[in-house]
N, CA, C and O atoms as CSV, one atom per row, in Angstrom:
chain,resi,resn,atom,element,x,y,z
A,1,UNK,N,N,98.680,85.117,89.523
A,1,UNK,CA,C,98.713,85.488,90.926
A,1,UNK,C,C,99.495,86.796,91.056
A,1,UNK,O,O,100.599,86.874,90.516
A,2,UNK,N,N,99.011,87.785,91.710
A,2,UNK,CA,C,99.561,89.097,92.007
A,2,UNK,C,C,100.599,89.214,93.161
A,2,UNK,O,O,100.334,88.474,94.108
A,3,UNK,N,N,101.318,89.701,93.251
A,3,UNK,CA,C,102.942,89.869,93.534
A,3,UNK,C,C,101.992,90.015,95.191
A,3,UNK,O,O,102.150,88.856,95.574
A,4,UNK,N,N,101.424,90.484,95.961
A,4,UNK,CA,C,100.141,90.413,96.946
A,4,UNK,C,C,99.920,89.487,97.595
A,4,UNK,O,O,99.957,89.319,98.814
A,5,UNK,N,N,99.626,88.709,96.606
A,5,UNK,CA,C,98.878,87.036,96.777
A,5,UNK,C,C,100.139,85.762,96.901
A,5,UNK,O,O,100.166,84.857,97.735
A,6,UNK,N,N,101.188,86.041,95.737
A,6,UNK,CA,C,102.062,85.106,96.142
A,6,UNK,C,C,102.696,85.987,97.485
A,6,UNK,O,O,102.590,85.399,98.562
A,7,UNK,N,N,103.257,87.159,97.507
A,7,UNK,CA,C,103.714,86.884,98.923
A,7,UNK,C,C,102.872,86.460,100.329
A,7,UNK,O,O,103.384,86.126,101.398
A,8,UNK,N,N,101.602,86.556,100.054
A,8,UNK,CA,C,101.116,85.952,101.196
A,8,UNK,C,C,101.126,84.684,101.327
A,8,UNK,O,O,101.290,83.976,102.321
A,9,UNK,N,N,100.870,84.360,99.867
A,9,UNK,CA,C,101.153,82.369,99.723
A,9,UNK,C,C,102.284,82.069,100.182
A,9,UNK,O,O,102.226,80.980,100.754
A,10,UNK,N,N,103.343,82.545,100.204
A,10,UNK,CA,C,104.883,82.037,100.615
A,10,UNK,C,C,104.911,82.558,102.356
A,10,UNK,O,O,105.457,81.820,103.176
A,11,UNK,N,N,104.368,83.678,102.726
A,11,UNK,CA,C,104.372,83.481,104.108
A,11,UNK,C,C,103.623,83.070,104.901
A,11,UNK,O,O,103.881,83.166,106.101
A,12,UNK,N,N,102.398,82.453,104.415
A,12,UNK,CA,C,101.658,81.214,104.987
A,12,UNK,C,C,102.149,79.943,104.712
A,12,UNK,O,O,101.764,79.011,105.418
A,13,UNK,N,N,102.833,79.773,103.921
A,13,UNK,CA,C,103.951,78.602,103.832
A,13,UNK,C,C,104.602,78.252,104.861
A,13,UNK,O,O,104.783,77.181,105.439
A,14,UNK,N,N,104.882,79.148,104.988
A,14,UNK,CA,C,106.305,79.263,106.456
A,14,UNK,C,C,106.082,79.691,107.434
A,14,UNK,O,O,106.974,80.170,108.135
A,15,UNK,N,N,104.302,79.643,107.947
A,15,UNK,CA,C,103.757,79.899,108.985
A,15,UNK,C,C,103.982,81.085,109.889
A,15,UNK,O,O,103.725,81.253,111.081
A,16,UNK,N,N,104.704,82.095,108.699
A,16,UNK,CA,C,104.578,83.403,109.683
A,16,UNK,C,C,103.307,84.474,109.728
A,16,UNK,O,O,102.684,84.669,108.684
A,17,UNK,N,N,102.998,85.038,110.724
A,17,UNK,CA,C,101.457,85.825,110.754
A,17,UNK,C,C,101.760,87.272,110.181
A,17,UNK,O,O,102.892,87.755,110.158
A,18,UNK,N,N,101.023,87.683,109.884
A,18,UNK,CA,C,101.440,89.370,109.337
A,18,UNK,C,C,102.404,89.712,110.087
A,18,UNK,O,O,103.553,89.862,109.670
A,19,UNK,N,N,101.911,89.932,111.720
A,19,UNK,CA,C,102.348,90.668,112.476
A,19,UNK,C,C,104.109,90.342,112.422
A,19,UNK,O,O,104.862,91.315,112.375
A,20,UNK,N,N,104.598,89.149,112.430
A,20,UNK,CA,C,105.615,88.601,112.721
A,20,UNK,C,C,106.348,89.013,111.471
A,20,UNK,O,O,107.304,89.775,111.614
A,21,UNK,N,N,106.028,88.618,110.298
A,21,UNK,CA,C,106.613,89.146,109.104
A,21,UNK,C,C,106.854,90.976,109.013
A,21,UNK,O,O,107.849,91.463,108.476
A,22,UNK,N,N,106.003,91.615,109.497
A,22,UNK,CA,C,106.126,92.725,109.780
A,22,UNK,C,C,107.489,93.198,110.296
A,22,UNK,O,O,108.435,93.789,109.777
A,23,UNK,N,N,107.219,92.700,111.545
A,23,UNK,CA,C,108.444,92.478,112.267
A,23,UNK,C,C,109.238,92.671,111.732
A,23,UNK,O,O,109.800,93.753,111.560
A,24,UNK,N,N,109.526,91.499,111.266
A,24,UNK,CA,C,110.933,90.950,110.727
A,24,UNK,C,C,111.074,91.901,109.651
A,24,UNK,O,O,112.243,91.616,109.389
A,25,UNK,N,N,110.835,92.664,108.958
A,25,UNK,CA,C,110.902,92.919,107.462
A,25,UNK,C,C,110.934,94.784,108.316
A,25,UNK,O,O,111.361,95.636,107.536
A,26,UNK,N,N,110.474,95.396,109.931
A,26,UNK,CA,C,110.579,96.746,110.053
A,26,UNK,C,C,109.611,97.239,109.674
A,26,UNK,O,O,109.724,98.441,109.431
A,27,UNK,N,N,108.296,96.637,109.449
A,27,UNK,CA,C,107.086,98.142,108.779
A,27,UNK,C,C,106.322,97.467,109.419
A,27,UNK,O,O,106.538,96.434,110.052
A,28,UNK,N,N,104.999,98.288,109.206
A,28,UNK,CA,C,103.413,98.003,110.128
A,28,UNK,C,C,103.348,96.914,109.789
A,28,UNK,O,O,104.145,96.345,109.042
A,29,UNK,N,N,101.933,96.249,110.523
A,29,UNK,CA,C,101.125,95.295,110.001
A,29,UNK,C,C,100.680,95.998,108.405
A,29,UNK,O,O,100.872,95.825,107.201
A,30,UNK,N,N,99.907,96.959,109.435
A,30,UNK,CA,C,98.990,97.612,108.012
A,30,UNK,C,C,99.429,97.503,106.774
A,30,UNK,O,O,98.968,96.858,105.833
A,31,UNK,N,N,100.787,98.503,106.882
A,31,UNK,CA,C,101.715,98.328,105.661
A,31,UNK,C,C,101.589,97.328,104.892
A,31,UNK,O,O,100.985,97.556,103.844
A,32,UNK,N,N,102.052,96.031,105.104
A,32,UNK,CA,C,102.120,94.550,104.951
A,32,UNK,C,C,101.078,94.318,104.331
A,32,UNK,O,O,101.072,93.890,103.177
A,33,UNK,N,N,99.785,94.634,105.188
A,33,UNK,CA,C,98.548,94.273,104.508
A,33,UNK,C,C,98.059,94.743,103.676
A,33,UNK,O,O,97.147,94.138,103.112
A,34,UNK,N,N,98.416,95.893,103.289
A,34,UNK,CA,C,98.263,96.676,102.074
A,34,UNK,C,C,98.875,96.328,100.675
A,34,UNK,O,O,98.259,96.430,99.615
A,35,UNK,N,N,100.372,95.836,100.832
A,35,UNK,CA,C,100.598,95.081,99.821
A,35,UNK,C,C,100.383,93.960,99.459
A,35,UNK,O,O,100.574,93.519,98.326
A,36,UNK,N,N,99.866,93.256,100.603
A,36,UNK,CA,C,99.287,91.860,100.009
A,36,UNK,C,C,98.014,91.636,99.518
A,36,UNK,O,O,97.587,90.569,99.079
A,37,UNK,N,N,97.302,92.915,99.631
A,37,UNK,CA,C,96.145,93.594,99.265
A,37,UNK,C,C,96.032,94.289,97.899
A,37,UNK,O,O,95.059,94.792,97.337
A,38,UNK,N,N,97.188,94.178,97.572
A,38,UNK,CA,C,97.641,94.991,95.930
A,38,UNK,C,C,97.124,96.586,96.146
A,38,UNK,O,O,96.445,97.125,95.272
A,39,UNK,N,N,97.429,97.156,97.143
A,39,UNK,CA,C,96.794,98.301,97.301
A,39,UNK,C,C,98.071,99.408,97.483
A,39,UNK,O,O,97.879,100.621,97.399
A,40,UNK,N,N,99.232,98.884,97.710
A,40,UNK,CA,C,100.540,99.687,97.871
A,40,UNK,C,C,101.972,98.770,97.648
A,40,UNK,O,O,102.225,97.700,98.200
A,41,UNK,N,N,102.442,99.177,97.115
A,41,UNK,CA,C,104.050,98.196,96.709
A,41,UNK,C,C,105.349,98.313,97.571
A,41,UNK,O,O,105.642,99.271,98.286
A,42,UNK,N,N,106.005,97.286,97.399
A,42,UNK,CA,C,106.911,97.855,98.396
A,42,UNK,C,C,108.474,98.178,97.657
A,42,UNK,O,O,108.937,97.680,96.631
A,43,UNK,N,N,108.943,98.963,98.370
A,43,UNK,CA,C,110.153,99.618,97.950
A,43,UNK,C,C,111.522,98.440,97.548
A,43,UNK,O,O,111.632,97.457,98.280
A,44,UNK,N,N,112.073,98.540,96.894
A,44,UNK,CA,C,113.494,97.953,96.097
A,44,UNK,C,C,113.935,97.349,97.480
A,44,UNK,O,O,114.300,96.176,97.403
A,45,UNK,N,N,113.971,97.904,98.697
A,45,UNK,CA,C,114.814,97.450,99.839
A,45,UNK,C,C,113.814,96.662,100.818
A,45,UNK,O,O,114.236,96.055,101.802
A,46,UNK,N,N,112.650,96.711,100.520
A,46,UNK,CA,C,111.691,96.042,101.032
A,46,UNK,C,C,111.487,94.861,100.802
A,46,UNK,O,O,111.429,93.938,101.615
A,47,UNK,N,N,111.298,94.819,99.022
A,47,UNK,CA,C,111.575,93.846,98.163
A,47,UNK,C,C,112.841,92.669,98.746
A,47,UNK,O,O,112.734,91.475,99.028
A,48,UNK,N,N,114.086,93.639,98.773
A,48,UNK,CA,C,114.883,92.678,98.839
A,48,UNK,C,C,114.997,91.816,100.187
A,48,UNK,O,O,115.360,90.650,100.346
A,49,UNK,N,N,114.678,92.527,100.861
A,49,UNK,CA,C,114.334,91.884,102.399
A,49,UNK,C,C,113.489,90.963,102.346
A,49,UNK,O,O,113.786,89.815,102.678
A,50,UNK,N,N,112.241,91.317,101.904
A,50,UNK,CA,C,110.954,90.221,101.726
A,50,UNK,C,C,111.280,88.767,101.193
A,50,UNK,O,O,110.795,87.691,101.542
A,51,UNK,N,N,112.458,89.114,100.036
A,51,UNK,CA,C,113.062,87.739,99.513
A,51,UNK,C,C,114.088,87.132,100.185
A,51,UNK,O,O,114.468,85.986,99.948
A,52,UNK,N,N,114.530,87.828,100.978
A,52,UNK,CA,C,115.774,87.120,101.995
A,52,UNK,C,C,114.664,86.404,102.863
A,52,UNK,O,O,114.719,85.175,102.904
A,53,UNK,N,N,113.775,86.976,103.481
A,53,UNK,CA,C,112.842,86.195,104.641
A,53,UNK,C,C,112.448,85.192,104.224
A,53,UNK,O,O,112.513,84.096,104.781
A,54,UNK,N,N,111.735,85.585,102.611
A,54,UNK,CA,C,110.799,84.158,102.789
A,54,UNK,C,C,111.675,83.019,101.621
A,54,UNK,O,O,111.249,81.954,101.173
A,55,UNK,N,N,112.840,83.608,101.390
A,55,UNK,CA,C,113.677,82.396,100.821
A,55,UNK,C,C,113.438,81.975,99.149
A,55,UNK,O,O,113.450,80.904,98.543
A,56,UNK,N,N,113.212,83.431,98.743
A,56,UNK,CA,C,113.369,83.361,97.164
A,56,UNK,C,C,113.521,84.281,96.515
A,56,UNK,O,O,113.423,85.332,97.150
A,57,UNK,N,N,113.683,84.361,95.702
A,57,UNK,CA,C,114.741,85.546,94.666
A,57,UNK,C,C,113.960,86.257,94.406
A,57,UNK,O,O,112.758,86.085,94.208
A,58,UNK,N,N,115.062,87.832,94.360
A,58,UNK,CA,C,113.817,89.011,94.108
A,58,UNK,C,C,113.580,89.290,92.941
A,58,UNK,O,O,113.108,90.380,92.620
A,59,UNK,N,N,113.908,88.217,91.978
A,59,UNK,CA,C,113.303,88.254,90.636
A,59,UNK,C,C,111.861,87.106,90.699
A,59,UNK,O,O,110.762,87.290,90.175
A,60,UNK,N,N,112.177,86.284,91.263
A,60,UNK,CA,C,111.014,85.782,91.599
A,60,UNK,C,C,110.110,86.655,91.705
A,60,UNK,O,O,109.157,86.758,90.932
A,61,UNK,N,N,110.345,87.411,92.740
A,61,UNK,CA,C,109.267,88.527,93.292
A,61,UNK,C,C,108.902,89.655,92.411
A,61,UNK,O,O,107.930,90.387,92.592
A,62,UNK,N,N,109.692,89.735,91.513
A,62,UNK,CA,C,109.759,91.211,90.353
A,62,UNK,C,C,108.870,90.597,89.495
A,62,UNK,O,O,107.902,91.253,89.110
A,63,UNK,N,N,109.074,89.047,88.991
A,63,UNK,CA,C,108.422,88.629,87.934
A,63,UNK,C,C,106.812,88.869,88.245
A,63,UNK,O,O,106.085,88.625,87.283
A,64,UNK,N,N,106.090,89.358,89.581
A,64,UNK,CA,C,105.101,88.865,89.260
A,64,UNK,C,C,104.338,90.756,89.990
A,64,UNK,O,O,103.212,90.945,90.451
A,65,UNK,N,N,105.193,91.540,89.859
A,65,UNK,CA,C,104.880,92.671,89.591
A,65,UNK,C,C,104.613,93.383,88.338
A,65,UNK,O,O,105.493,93.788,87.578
A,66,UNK,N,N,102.623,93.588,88.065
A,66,UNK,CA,C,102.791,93.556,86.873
A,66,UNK,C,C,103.118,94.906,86.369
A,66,UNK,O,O,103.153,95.037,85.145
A,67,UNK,N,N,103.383,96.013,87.175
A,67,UNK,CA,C,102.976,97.828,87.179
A,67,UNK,C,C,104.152,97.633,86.004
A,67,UNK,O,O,104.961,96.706,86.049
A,68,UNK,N,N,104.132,98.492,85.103
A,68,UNK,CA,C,105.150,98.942,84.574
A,68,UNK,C,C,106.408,100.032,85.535
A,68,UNK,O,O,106.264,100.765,86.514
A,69,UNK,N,N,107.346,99.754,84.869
A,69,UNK,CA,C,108.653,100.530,85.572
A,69,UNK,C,C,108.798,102.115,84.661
A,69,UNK,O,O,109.829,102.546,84.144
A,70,UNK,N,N,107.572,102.707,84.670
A,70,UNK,CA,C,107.954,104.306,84.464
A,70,UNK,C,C,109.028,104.476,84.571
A,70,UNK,O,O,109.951,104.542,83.759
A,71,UNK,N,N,108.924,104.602,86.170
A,71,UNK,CA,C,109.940,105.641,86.308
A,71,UNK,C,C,111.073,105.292,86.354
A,71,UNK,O,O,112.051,105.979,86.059
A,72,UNK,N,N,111.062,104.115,86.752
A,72,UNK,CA,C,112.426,103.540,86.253
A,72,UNK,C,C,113.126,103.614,85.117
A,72,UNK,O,O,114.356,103.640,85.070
A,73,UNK,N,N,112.167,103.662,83.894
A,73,UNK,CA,C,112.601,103.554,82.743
A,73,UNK,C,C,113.084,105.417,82.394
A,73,UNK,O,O,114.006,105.711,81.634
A,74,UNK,N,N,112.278,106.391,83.093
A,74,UNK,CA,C,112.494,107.807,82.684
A,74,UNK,C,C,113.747,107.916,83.566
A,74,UNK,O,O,114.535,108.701,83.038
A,75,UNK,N,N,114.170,107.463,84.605
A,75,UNK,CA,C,115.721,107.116,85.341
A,75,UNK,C,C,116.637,106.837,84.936
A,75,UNK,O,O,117.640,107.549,84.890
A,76,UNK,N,N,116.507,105.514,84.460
A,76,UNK,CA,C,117.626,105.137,83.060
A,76,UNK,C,C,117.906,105.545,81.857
A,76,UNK,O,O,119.045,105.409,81.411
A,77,UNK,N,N,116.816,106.166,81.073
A,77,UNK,CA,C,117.086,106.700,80.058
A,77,UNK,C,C,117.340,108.601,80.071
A,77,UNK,O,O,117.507,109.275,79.054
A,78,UNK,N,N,117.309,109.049,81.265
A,78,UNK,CA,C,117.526,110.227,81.076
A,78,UNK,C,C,119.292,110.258,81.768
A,78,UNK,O,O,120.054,111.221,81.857
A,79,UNK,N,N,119.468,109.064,82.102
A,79,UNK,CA,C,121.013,108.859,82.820
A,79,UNK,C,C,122.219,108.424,81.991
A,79,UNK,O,O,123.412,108.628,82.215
A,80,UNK,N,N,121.423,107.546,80.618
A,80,UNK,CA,C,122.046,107.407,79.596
A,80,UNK,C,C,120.927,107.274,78.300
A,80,UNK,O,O,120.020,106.451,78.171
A,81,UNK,N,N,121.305,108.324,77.446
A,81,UNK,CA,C,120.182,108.323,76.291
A,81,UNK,C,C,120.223,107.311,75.281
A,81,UNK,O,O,119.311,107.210,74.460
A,82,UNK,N,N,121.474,106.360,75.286
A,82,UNK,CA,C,121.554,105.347,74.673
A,82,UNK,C,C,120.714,104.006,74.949
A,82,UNK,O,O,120.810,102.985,74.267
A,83,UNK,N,N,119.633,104.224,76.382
A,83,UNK,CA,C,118.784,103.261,76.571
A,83,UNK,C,C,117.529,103.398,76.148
A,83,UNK,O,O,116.741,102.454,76.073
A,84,UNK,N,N,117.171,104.985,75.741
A,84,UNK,CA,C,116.334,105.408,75.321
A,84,UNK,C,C,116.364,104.875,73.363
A,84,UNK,O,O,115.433,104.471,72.666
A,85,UNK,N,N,116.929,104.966,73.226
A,85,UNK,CA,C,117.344,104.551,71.524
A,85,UNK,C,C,117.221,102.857,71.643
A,85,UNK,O,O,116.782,102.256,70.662
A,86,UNK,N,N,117.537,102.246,72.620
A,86,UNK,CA,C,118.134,100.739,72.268
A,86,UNK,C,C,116.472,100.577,72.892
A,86,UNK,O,O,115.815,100.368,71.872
A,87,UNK,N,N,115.774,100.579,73.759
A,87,UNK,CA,C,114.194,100.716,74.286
A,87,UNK,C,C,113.462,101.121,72.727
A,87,UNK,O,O,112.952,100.040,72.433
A,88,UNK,N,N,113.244,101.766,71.955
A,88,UNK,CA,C,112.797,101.762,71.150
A,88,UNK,C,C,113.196,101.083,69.822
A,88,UNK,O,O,112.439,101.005,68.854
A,89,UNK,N,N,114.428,100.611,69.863
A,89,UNK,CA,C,115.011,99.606,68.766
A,89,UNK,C,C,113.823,98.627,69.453
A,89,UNK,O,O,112.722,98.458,68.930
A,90,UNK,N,N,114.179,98.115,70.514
A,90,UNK,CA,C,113.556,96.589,70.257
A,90,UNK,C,C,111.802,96.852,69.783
A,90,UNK,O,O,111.334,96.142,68.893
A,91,UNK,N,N,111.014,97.823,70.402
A,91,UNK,CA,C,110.046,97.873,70.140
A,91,UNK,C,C,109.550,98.157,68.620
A,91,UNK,O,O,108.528,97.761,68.060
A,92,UNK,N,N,110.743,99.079,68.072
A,92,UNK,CA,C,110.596,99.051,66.509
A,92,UNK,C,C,110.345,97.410,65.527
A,92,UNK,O,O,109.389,97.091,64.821
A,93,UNK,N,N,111.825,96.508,65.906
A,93,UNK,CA,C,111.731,95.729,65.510
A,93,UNK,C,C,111.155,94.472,65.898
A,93,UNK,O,O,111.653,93.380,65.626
A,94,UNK,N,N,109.550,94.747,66.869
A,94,UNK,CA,C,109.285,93.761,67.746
A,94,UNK,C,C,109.535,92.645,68.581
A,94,UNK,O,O,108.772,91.742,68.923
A,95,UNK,N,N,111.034,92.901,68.927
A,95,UNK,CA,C,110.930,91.837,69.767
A,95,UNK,C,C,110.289,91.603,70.906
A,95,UNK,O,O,109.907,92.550,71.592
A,96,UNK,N,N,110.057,90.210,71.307
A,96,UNK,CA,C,108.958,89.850,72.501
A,96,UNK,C,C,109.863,90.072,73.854
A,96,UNK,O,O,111.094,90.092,73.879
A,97,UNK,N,N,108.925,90.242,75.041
A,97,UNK,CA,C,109.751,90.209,76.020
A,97,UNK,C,C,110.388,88.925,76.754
A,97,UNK,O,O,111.303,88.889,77.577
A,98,UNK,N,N,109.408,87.596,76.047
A,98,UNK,CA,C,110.655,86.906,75.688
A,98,UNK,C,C,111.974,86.237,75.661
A,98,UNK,O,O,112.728,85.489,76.284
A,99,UNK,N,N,111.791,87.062,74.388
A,99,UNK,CA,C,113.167,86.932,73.582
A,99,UNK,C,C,114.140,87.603,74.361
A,99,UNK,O,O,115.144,87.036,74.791
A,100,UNK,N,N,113.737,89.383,74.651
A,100,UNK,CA,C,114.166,90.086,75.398
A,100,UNK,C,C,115.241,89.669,76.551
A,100,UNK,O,O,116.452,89.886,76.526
A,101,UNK,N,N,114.296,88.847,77.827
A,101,UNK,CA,C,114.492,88.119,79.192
A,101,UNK,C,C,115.574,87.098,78.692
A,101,UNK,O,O,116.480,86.785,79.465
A,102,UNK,N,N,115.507,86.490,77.243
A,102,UNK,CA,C,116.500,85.451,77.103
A,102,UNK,C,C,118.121,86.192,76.719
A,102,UNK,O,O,119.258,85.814,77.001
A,103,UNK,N,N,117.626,87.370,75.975
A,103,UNK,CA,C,119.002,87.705,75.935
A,103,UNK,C,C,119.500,88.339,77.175
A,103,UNK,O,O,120.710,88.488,77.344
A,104,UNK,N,N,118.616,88.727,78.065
A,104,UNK,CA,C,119.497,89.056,79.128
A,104,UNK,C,C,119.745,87.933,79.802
A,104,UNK,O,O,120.780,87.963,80.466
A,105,UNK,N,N,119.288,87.219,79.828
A,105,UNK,CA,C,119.823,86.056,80.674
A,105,UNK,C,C,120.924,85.665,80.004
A,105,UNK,O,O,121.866,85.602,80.794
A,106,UNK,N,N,121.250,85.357,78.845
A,106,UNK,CA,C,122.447,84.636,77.958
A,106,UNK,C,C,123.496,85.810,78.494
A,106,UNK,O,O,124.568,85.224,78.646
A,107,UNK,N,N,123.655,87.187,78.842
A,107,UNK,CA,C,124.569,88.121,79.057
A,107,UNK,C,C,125.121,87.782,80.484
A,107,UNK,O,O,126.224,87.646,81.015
A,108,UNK,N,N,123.913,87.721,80.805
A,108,UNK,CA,C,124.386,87.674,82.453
A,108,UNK,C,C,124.996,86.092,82.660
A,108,UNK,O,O,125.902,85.763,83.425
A,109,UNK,N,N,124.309,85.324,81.851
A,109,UNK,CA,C,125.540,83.846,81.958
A,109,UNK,C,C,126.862,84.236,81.567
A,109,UNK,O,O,127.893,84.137,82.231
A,110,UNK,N,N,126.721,84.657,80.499
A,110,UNK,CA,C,128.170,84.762,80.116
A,110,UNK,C,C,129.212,85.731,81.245
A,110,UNK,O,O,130.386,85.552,81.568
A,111,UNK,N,N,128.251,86.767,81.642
A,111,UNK,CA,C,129.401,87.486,82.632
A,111,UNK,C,C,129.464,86.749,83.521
A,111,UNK,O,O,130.691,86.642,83.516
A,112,UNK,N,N,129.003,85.826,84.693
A,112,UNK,CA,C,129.360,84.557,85.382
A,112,UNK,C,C,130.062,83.840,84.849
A,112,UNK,O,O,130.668,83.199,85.707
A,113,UNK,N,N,130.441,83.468,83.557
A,113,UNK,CA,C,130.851,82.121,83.384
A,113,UNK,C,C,132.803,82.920,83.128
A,113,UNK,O,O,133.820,82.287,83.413
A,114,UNK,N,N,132.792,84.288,82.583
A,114,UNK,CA,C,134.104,85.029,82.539
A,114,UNK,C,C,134.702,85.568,83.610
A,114,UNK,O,O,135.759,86.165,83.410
A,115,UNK,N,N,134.163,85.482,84.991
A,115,UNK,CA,C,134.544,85.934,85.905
A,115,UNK,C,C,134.808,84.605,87.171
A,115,UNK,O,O,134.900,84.826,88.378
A,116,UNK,N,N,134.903,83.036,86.414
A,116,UNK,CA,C,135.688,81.782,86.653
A,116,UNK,C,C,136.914,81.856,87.040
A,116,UNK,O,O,137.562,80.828,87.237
C-alpha cells in the first residue's frame, strides 16, 4: 500500500472528508488529493502533522514512502563526509536494510534506556 492509500485508509477510519483533513492539516483539498493520489508528497512538516491528526507515527508514515531520499542523502553527506564513507561501507559489505533498521533501532534503545 502506497504512503497515498494508507493515508487515506487511516482518514476514512476516522471519518474525516478531504475537505476537513485539509483543514486541519492548512493546505487545499486538491493538495491532499494529490498525495493520496501518489501524484505529490508532502513536506517533513506536513508529514508530521498528518501523523499527529490521524494518530500514528511518522515513521509509520515514512515506512511506506517508497521514493528514495536523494536529497536527503546528498544533505547529509555533503554536511558530514563521514556518512558518505559509512553509506558505502554498508553497501560494500552488503548489509540488508534490515539488518540496517535493526541496528538503528538497538542505538536508539540504548540512547532511551541511558537517559533513565
Amino acid at each position: 500500500m502506497s504512503l497515498g492509500q494508507y493515508i487515506r485508509e487511516l482518514r476514512d477510519q476516522r471519518d474525516l472528508s478531504l475537505r476537513e483533513f485539509a483543514k486541519k492539516l492548512g493546505c487545499s483539498a486538491a493538495f491532499l488529493s494529490d498525495i493520496e493520489l501518489g501524484r505529490r508528497y508532502p513536506s517533513e512538516t506536513v508529514l508530521q502533522d498528518m501523523a499527529r491528526i490521524l494518530k500514528v507515527s511518522v515513521d509509520d508514515l515514512k515506512a511506506r514512502d517508497v521514493r528514495p531520499p536523494i536529497e536527503e542523502i546528498k544533505r547529509i553527506t555533503a554536511s558530514d563526509p563521514r556518512y558518505a564513507l559509512a553509506f558505502r561501507t554498508v553497501i560494500d559489505h552488503g548489509v540488508s536494510p534490515e539488518r540496517l533498521l535493526e541496528l538503528a533501532k538497538r542505538t536508539q534503545e540504548g540512547r532511551t534506556k541511558s537517559k533513565k
